[in-house]
C-alpha positions as CSV (number, residue, x, y, z in Angstrom):
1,X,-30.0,-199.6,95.4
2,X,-30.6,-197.0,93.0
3,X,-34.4,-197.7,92.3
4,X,-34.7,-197.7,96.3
5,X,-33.1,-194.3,97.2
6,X,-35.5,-192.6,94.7
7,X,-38.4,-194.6,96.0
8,X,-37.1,-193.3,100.0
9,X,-37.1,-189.7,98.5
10,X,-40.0,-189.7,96.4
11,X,-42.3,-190.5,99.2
12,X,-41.4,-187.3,100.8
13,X,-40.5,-185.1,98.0
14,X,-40.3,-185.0,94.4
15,X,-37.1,-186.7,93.4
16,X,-36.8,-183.4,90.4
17,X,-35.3,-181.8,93.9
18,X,-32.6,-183.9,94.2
19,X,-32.1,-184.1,90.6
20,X,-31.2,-180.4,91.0
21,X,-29.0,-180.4,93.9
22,X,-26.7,-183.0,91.9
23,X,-27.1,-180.8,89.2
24,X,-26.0,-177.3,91.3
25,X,-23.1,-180.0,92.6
26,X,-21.9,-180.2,88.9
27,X,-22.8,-176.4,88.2
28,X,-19.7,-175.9,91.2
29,X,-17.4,-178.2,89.9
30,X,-17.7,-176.8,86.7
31,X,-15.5,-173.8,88.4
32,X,-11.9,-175.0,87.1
33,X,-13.2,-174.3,83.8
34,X,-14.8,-171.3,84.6
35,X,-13.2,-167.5,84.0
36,X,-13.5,-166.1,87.7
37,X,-11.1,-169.4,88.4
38,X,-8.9,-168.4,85.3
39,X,-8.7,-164.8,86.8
40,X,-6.5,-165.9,89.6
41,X,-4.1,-167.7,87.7
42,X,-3.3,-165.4,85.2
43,X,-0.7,-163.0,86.5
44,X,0.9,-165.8,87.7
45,X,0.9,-168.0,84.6
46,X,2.2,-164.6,82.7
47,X,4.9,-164.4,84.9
48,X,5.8,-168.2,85.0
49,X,5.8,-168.6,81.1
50,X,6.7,-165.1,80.6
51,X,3.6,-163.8,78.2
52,X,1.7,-160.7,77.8
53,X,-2.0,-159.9,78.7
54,X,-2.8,-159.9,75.3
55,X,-0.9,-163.3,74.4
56,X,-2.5,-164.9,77.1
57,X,-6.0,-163.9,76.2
58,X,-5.5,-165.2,72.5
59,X,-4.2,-168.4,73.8
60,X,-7.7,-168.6,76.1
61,X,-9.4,-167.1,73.1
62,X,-8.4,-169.3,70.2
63,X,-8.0,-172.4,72.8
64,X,-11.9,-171.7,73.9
65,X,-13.2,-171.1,69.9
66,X,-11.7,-174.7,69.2
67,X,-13.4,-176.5,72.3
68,X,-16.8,-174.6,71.2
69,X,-17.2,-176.2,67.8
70,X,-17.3,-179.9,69.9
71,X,-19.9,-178.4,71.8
72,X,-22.8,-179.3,69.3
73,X,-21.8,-183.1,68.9
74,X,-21.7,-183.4,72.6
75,X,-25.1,-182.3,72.9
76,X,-26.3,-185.2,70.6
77,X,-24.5,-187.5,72.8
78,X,-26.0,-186.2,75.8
79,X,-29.5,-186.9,73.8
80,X,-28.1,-190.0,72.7
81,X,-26.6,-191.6,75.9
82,X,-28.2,-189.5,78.1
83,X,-26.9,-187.1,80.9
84,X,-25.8,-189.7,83.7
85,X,-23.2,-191.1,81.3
86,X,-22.2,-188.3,79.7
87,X,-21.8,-187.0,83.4
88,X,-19.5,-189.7,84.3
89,X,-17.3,-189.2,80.9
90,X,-17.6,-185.5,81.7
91,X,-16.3,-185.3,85.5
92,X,-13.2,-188.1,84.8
93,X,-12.0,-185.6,81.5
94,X,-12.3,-182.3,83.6
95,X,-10.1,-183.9,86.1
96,X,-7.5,-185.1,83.7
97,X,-7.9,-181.5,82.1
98,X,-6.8,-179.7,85.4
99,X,-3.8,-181.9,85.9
100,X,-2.5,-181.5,82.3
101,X,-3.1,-177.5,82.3
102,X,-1.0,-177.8,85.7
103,X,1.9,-179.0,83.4
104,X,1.9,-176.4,80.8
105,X,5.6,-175.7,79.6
106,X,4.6,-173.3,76.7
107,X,2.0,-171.6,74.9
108,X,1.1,-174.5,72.8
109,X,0.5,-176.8,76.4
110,X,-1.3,-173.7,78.0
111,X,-3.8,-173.4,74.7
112,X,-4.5,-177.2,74.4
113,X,-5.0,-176.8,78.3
114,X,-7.4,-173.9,78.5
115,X,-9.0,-175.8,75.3
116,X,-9.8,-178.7,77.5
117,X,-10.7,-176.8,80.8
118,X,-13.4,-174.9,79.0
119,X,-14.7,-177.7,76.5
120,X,-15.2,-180.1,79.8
121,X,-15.6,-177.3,82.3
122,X,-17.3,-174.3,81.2
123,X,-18.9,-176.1,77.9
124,X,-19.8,-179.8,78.6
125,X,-20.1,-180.0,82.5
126,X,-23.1,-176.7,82.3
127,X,-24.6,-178.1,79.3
128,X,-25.1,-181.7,80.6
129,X,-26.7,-180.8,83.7
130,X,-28.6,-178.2,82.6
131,X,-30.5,-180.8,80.2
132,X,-30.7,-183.0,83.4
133,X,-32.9,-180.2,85.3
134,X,-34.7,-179.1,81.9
135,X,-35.9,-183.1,81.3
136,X,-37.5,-183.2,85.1
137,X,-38.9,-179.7,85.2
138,X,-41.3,-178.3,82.9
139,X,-43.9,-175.4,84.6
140,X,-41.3,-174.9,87.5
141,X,-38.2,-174.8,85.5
142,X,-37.0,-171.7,85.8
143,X,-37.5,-172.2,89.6
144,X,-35.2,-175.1,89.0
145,X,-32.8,-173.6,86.9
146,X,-32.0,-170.9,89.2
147,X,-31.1,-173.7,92.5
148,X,-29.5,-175.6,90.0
149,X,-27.4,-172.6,89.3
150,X,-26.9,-171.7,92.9
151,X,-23.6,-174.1,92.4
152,X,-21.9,-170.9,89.8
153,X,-22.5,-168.6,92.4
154,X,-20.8,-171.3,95.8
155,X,-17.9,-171.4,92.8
156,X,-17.7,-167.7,92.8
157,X,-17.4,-167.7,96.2
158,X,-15.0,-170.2,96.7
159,X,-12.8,-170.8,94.2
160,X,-10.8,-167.8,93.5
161,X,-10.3,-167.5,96.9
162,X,-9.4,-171.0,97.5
163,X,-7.2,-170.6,94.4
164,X,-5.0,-168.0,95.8
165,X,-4.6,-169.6,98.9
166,X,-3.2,-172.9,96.6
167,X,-1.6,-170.3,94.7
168,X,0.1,-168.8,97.5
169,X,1.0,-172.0,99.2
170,X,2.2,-174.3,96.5
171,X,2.5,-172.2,93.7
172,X,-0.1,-172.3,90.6
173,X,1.0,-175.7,89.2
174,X,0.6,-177.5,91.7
175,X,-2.9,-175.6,92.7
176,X,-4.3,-177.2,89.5
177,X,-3.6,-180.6,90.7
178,X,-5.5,-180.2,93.6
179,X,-8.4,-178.6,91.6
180,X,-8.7,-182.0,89.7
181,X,-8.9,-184.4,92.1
182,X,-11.3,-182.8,94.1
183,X,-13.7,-182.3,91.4
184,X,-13.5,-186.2,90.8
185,X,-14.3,-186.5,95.2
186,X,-17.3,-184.1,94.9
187,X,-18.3,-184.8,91.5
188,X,-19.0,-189.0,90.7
189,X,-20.3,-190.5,94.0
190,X,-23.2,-188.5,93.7
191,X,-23.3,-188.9,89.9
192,X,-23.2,-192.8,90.6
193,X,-25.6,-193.7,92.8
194,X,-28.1,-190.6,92.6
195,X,-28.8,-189.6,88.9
196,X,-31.3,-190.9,86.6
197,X,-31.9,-189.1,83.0
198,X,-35.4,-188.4,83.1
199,X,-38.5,-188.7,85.4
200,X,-40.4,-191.2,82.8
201,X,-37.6,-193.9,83.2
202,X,-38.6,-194.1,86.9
203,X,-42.6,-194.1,86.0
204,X,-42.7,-190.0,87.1
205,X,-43.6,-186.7,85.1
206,X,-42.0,-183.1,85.1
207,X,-42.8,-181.0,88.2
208,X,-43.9,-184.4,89.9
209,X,-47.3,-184.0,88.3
210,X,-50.1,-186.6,88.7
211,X,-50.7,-189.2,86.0
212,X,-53.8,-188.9,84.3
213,X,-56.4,-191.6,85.0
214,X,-56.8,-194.3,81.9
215,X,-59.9,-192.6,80.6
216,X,-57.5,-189.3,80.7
217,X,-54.6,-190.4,78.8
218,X,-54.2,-189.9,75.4
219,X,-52.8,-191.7,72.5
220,X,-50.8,-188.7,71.5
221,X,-47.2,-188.4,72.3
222,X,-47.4,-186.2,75.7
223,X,-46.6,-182.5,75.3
224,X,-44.2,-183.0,77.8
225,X,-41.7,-184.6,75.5
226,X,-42.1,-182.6,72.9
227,X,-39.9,-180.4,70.7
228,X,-38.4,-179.5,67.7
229,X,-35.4,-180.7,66.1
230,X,-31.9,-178.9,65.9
231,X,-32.7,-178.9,62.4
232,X,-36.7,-177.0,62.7
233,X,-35.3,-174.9,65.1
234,X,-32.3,-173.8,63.1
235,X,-34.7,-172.7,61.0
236,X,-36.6,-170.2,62.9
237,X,-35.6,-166.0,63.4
238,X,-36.7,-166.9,67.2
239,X,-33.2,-169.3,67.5
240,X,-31.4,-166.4,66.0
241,X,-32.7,-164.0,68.2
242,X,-32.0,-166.3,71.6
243,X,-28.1,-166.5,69.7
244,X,-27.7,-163.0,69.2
245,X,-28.0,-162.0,73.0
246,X,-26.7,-164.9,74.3
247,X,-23.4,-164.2,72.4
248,X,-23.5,-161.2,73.9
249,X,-24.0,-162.4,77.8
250,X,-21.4,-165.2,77.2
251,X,-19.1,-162.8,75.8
252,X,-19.1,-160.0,78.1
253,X,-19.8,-161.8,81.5
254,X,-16.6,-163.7,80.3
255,X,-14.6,-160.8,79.9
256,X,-15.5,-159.4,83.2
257,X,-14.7,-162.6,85.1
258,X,-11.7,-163.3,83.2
259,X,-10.4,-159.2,84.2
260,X,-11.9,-158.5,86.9
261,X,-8.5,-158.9,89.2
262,X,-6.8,-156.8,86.6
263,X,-9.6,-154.3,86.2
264,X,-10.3,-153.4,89.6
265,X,-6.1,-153.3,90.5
266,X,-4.9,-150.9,87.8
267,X,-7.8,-148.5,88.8
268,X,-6.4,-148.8,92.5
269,X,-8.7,-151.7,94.3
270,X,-5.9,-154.4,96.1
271,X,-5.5,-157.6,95.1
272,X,-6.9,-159.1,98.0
273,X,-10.1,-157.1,98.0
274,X,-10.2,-157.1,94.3
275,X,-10.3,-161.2,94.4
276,X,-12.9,-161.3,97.5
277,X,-15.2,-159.0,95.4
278,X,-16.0,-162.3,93.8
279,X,-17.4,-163.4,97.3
280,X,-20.1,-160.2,97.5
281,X,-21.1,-161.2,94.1
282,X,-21.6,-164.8,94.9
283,X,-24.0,-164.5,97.6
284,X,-26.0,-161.4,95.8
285,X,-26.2,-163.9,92.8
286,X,-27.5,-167.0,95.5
287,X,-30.3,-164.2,97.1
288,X,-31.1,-163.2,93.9
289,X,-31.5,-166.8,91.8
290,X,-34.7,-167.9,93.1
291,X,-36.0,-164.4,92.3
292,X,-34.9,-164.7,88.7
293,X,-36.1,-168.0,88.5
294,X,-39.6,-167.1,89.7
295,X,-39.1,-164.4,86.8
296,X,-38.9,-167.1,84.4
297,X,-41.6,-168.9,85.1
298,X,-44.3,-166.2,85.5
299,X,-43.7,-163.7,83.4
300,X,-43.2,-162.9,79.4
301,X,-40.0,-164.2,78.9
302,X,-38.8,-162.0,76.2
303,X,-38.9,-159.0,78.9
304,X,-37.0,-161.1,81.8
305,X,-34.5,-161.7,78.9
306,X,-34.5,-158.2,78.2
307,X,-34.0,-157.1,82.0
308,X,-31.1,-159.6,82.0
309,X,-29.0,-158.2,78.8
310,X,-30.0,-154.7,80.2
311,X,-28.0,-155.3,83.5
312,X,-25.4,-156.8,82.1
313,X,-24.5,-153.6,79.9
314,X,-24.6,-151.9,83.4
315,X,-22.2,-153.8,84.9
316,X,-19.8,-152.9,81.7
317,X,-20.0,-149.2,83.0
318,X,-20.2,-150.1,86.4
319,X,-16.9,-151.9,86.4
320,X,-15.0,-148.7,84.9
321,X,-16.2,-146.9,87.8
322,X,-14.8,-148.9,90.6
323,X,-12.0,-147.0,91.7
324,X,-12.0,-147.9,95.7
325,X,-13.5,-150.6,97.6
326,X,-17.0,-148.9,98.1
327,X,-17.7,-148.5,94.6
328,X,-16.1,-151.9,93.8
329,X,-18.5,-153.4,96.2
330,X,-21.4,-151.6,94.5
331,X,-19.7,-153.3,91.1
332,X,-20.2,-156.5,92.4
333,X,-23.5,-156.3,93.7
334,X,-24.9,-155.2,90.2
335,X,-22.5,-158.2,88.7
336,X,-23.9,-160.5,91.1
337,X,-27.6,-159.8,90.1
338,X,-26.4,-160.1,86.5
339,X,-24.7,-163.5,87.1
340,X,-28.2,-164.9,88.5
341,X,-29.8,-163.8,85.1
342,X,-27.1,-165.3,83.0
343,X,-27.1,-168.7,85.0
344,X,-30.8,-169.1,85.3
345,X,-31.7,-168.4,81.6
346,X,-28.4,-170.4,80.0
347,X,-31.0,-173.8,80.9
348,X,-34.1,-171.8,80.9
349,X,-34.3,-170.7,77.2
350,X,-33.9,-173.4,74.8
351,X,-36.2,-176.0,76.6
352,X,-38.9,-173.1,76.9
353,X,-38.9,-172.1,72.8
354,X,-37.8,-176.0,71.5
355,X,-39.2,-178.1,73.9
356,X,-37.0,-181.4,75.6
357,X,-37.2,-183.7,72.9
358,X,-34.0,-183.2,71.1
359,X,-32.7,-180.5,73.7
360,X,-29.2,-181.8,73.9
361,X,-28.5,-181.1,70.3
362,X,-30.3,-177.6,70.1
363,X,-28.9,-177.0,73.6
364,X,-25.2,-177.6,72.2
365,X,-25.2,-175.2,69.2
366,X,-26.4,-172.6,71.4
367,X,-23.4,-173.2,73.8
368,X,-21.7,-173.5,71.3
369,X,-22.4,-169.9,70.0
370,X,-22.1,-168.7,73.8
371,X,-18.5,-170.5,73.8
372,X,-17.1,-168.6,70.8
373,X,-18.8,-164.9,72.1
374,X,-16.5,-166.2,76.0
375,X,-13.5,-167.2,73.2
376,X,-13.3,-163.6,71.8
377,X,-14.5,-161.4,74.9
378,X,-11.2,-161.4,76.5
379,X,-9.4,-160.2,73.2
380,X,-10.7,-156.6,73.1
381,X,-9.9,-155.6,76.5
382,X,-6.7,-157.3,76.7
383,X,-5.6,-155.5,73.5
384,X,-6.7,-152.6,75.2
385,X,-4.5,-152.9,78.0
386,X,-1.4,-153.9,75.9
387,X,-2.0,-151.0,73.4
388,X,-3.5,-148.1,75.2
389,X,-2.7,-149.3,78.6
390,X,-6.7,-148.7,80.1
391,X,-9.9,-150.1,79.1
392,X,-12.2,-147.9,79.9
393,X,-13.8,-146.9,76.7
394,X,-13.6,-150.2,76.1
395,X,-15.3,-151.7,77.9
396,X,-18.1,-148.8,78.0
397,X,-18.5,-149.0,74.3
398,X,-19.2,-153.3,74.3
399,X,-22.3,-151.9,76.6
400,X,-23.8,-151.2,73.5
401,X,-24.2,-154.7,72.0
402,X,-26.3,-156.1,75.2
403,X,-28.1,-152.8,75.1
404,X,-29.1,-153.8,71.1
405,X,-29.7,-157.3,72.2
406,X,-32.6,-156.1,74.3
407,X,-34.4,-154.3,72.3
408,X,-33.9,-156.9,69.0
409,X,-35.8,-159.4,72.5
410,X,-38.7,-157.3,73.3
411,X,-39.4,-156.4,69.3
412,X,-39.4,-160.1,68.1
413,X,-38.7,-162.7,70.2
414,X,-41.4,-165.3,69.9
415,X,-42.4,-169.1,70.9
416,X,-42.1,-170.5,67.4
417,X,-45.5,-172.7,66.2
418,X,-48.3,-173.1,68.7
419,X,-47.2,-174.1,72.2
420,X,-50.2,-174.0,74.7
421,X,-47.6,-175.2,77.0
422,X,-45.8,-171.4,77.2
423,X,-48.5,-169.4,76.3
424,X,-49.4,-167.5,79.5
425,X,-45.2,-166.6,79.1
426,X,-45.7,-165.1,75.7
C-alpha cells in the first residue's frame, strides 16, 4: 500500500514534496515542546505550584541542559534506524511527555517534565524530520527546508492561543492532556502509511533528479550520499563556527518565546494582545520562509547566515521597545522574519557543510549545542526580572553575541575540503 501511494504521487510530482509536508506536520506537533507553548503556561504553573520567575526558568533551564546531552545519541539512531522509526518512537514519547508534565506536583515533576517535552519536542521531533527533508533534497534544500518549517510558524499561530483557551477552560493541567493526544491524531497516521527514509530505497534521487544512463554512471559512491563523519567534522574550525552562532540563535530566540507574554505585559501590552502577537509573527514567518529558503539555495551561505544572526540581535532591541500594541506589532513582524531564518537554516546547515551521509550524528551534536544555548537563555532575563525587576539592558546587551556571531560567519565560515557540490554557495 505503501509502495503504491508513492508510485500514485510520483507520477505527478516528486514524492520529496510530500516528504516535506509530513515533515512541516511533525515541525507543528513539535509545538508542546516548543517555548512560545511554554509561554502560556507559565504564569499559571507559577501560581499553581507557587514558584518564582527565576525558579521556574532554572527548572526549564537545567531540565532542557539534561535532555540536550541525549540529543547526540539520538542522532545516531536516527542514522541507524532511520527517520520513519525514529518518528514513530518520537511521536508516542512526546505524547506520554505532555500527559506526565500535566501531572506535575513539584519542582522535581515539573523539571523531569520540561526535560522530556523539550528532549522529544523541541530536540528529537525537529531533528528527525529535518534529516528526513535533508536525505530527499539536495540543490533545492533550502527551498525545502523553509516549507518544511512552515509547520513552526502554523504552531506559532496556533498553539498559544489554543493554549489559553484550554487554559481558560479546563485549567492548565488538564490543557496538557489534550495537547498529547492530539499530537498522537495528527502525528502517526501520516507517519505510518506515508514516510519512507530516503529517495534511493524507492529507486529515486534528491530533487527528483534523472538517473544517469549506464554509460553515465559511475563506479564511485554518488556525491549525493556523501559526507563526513561526526568525528571529521568535529575536527574542522567551520563546525565550530556553525556552533558558535547557532548557540546564539537557539539561545536568544528561546528566550524571547519563552518571555514574550511577560515582556510585552510589564511594559504595558495586555495579555490578550501580548499572546496573539504570536499570530502576526506566524504568518510573517510563513510569507517570509520560501523567501529565506530561496536565500539558501542561491546565494553565499555564510552571508544568509550572517543576515539571519544580524536580525535576530534586532529583535533583542526591538522587543524592549514595545510599549503599546503598534510597536509590539512592529516587534513581531521583525521576530517573525527572524523565526523564518532560524527554522530554515536549523536543517539547512549541517547537510550543506557535512554532507547526508552520517547527518544524524553530526546533526545531533549541533542540536545538542543549540539545546543547551535554549537551556540557559531563559536564566539571564528571568534573574533580571526577579533582581532588578526589568530586563531591558538585558536583553539589549545579549544583542551583542549574535551581532559577534555574524561577523566571526562572514570572516571564516567555509565548506570544509572540496565540495563541487556547494561551490556556486561559497
Amino acid at each position: 500500500m505503501r509502495r503504491s501511494i508513492v508510485e500514485r504521487v510520483n507520477n505527478k510530482l516528486f514524492y520529496g514534496w510530500t516528504i516535506v509536508g509530513v515533515a512541516s506536520l511533525g515541525i507543528f506537533a513539535s509545538g508542546p515542546g516548543q517555548s512560545h507553548t511554554f509561554s502560556v503556561f507559565v504564569e499559571p504553573i507559577s501560581q499553581d505550584l507557587g514558584v518564582s520567575s527565576a525558579t521556574l526558568a532554572t527548572a526549564y533551564g537545567l531540565a532542557t541542559l539534561a535532555a540536550a546531552f541525549l540529543l547526540p545519541r539520538m542522532g545516531r539512531a536516527v542514522d541507524r534506524f532511520g527517520p520513519r522509526r525514529a518518528l514513530i518512537a518520537i511521536t508516542l514519547l512526546l505524547g506520554l511527555a505532555c500527559l506526565f508534565f500535566g501531572a506535575a506536583a513539584n519542582f522535581v515533576w515539573l523539571a523531569i517534565g520540561f526535560a522530556l517535552l523539550r528532549f522529544f519536542g523541541q530536540g528529537s521531533m525537529l531533528l528527525a524530520n529535518a534529516n528526513l527533508v535533508s536525505q530527499w533534497f539536495s540543490r533545492r534544500r533550502g527551498f525545502a527546508m523553509s516549507l518544511m518549517a512552515l509547520g513552526f510558524g502554523i504552531s506559532m499561530a496556533i498553539h498559544p492561543p489554543l493554549s489559553q483557551f484550554l487554559v481558560s477552560e479546563i485549567g492548565w493541567r488538564q490543557a496538557w492532556v489534550v495537547l498529547g493526544v492530539l499530537t498522537w491524531i495528527i502525528m502517526l497516521p501520516p507517519i505510518i502509511l506515508l514516510l519512507h527514509d530516503t529517495p534511493e530505497s524507492l529507486g529515486l534521487l534528491p530533487d527528483g533528479a534523472a538517473r544517469p544512463s549506464k554509460s553515465e554512471e559511475s563506479p564511485a559512491e554518488p556525491q549525493e550520499i556523501a559526507g563526513l563523519t561526526r568525528a571529521q567534522a568535529l575536527r574542522t574550525h567551520t563546525f565550530y563556527i556553525l556552533s558558535f552562532g547557532w548557540f546564539a540563535i537557539a539561545m536568544l530566540i528561546t528566550t524571547l518565546h519563552f518571555y514574550q507574554v511577560t515582556l510585552l505585559t510589564a511594559q504595558g501590552v495586555s495579555v490578550e494582545s501580548a499572546a496573539r502577537i504570536f499570530t502576526i509573527s506566524a504568518l510573517t514567518m510563513a510569507l517570509a520562509m520560501p523567501f529565506v529558503g530561496r536565500l539558501f539555495d542561491a546565494l553565499r551561505t555564510r552571508y544568509v547566515f550572517a543576515i539571519g544572526l544580524l536580525i535576530t540581535a534586532t529583535s533583542l532591541v526591538a522587543v524592549t521597545l514595545a510599549t503599546d500594541l503598534v510597536s509590539a506589532m512592529i516587534y513581531a513582524l521583525i521576530f517573525g522574519v527572524n523565526n523564518a531564518f532560524s527554522m530554515t537554516m536549523f536543517g539547512y546547515l549541517w547537510p550543506r557543510y557535512f554532507g547526508r551521509r552520517h547527518l544524524g550524528g553530526i546533526q545531533g551534536t549541533g542540536q545538542m549545542i543549540g539545546v543547551v544555548g535554549a537551556s540557559l537563555g531563559p536564566l539571564p532575563v528571568g534573574l533580571a526580572f526577579d533582581l532588578l525587576g526589568d530586563a531591558t539592558w538585558t536583553l539589549r546587551l545579549l544583542a551583542l553575541y549574535p551581532l559577534l556571531a555574524a561577523i566571526l560567519a562572514v570572516a571564516f565560515l567555509r565548506t570544509p575540503g572540496k565540495n563541487q557540490e556547494y561551490a556556486h554557495l561559497e
